[in-house]
C-alpha positions in Angstrom: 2.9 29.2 -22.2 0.7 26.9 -20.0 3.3 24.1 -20.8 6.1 26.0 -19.9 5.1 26.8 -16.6 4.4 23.4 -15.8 8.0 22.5 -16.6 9.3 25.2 -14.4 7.2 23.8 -11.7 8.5 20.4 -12.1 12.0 21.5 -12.0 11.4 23.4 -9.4 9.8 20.7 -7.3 12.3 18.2 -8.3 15.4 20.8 -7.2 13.6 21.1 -4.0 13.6 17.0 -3.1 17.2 16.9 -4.1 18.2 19.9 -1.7 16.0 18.3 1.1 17.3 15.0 0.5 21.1 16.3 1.7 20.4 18.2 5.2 21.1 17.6 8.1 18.7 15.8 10.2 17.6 18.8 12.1 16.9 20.9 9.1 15.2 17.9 7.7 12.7 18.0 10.4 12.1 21.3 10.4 10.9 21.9 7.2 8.6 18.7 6.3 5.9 20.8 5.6 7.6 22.1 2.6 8.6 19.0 1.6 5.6 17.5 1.5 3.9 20.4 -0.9 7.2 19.9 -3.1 6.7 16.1 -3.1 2.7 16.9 -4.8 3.9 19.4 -6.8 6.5 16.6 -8.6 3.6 14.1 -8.7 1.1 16.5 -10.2 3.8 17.5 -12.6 4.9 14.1 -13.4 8.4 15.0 -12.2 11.0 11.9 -11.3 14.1 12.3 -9.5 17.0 10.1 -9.7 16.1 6.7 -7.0 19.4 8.1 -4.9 17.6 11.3 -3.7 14.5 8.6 -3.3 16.5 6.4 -1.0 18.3 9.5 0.8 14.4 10.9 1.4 13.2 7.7 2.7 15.8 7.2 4.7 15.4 10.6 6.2 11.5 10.4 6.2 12.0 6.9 8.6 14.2 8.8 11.0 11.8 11.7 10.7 8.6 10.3 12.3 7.3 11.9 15.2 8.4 15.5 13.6 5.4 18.3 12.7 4.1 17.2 9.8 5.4 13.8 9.6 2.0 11.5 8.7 1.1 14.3 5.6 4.5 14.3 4.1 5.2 10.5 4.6 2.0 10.2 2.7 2.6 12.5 -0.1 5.9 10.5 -0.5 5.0 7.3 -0.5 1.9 8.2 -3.3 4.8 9.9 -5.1 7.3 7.3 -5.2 4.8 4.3 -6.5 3.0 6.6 -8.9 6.6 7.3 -10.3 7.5 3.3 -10.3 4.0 2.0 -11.9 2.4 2.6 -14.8 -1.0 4.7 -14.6 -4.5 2.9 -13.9 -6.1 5.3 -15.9 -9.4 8.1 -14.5 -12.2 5.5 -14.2 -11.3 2.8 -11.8 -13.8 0.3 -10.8 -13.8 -1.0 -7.1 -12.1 -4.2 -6.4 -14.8 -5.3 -4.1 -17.6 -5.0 -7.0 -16.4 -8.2 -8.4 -15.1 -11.4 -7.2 -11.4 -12.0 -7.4 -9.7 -15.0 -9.8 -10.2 -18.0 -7.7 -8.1 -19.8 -5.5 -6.5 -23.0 -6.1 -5.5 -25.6 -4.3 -1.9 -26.6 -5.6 -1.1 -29.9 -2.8 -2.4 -31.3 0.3 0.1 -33.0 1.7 -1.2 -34.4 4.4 -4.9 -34.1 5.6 -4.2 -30.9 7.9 -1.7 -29.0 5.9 -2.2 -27.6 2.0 -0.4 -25.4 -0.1 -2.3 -22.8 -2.6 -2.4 -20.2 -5.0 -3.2 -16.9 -3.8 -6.8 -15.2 -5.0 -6.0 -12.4 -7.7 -7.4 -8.9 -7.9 -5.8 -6.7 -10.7 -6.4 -3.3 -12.3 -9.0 -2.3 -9.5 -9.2 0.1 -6.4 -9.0 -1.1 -2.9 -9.6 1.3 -0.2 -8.2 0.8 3.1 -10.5 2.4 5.2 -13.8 1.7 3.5 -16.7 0.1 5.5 -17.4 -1.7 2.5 -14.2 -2.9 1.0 -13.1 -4.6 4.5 -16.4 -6.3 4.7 -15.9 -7.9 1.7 -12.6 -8.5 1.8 -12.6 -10.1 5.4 -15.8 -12.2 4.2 -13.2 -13.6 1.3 -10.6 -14.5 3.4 -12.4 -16.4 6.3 -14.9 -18.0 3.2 -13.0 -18.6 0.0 -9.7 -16.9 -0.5 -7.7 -17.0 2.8 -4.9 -15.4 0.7 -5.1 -12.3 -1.5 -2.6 -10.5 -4.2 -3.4 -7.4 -5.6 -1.8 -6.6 -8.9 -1.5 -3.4 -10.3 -4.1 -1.9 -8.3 -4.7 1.8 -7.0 -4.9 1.4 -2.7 -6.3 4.2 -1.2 -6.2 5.6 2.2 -7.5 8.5 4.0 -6.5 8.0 7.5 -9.6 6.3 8.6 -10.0 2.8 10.8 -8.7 0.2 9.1 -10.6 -3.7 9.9 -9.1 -6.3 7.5 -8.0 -9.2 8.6 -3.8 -9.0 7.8 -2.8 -12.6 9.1 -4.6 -15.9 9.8 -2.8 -18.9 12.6 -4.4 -22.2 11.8 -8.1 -20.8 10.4 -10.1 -23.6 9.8 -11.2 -23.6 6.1 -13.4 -26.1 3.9 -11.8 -26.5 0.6 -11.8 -29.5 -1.9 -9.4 -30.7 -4.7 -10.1 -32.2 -7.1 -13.9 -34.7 -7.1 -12.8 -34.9 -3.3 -15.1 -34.0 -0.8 -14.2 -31.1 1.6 -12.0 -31.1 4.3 -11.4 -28.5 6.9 -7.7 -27.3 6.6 -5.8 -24.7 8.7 -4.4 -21.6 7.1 -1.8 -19.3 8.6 -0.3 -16.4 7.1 -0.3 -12.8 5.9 -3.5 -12.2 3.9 -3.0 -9.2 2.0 -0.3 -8.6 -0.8 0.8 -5.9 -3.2 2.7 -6.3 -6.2 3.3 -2.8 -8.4 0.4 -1.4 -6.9 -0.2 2.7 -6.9 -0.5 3.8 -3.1 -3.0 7.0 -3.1 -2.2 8.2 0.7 -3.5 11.3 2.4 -2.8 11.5 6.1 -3.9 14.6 7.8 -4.9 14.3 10.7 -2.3 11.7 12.1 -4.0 7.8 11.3 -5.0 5.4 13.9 -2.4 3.1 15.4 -3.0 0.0 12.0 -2.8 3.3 9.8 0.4 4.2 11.2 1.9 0.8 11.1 1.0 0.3 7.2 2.1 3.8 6.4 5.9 2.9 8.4 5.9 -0.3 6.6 5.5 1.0 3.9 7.7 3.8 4.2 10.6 1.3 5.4 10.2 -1.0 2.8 8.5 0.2 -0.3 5.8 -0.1 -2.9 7.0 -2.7 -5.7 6.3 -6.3 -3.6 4.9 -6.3 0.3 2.6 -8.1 2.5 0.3 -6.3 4.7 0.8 -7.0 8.3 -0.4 -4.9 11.7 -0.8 -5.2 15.0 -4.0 -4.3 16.7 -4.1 -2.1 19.4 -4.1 -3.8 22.8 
């Protein structure tokens, strides 16, 4: 019986995304709120929906902001949509930040100011945004030893809190050696951060900060599979 009713939920849930997915703008807007509880209701039930009434809801969602109920429903999607795409993590998920990632390496220094490298690896862990802790360590990493950082098939959790990492680097000055060299100080410049098949655990309510709100529309606009961090801060 129990079983049952959980498949009448999903397909319940899963009818609702595909009917919100074709109205109209207006409508659309109006009724976030009970998009967003049909969204978790198809991630709690395990429910996918064909990727065309993902695209049509993302595409909605991104002409949507600003709406009542915008931040918790582009949450609840954006949780649902990876979750759907990436295999589970599993209950007990240790903290990325309670170990040190796979090291960086140095691949070429062309010439004694420039370098090219390997990014620092965290996998099968959870990062969360807005944790005093995790941005500590993870802006110690990138201004110390690991000026770039991949996270691979990790769970990233946010709950609308400040966000401190440092995104993006122009011409840091790092020591690194290769090989029995001895150090050199080498600029790095980039984005930081990236995500590849990672499981976005997003709850937004109240509204984020302004670097919450620009990570939740980028990744909103562009999706969960492959992306680089990148924010402004305020002015």
């Amino acid at each position: 019986m129990r079983g049952d009713i959980d498949t009448i939920k999903g397909d319940l849930a899963k009818q609702a995304l595909t009917n919100h997915a074709s109205l109209p703008l207006s409508d659309f807007k109006a009724t976030l709120p009970d998009l967003g509880s049909a969204i978790a209701t198809a991630k709690q039930q395990g429910a996918k929906v064909a990727p065309g009434v993902l695209n049509d809801l993302q595409q909605r969602l991104v002409a949507a902001e600003g709406a009542p109920g915008f931040w918790p429903t582009a949450a609840e999607f954006i949780s649902y949509r990876s979750s759907s795409a990436v295999p589970a993590l599993g209950v007990n998920v240790p903290d990325c930040t309670d170990r040190e990632p796979t090291p960086m390496k140095i691949t070429a220094v062309p010439t004694p100011t420039t370098a090219s490298v390997s990014s620092s690896t965290y996998e099968n862990c959870r990062l969360t945004l807005d944790s005093a802790k995790d941005n500590a360590k993870i802006n110690f990493l990138i201004t110390h030893t690991a000026p770039f950082l991949t996270f691979e098939h990790c769970l990233i959790v946010y709950r609308a809190g400040s966000i401190n990492l440092i995104v993006a680097l122009n011409k840091f000055p790092l020591a690194v050696r290769v090989g029995d060299r001895p150090k050199q100080v080498v600029p790095f410049s980039g984005n930081t951060l990236h995500f590849e098949n990672c499981i976005f655990d997003f709850s937004l309510s109240p509204a984020p900060p302004q670097q919450g709100q620009q990570i939740t529309e980028l990744l909103l606009s562009h999706g969960t599979a492959s992306v680089d961090i990148s924010i402004q801060k305020p002015s």
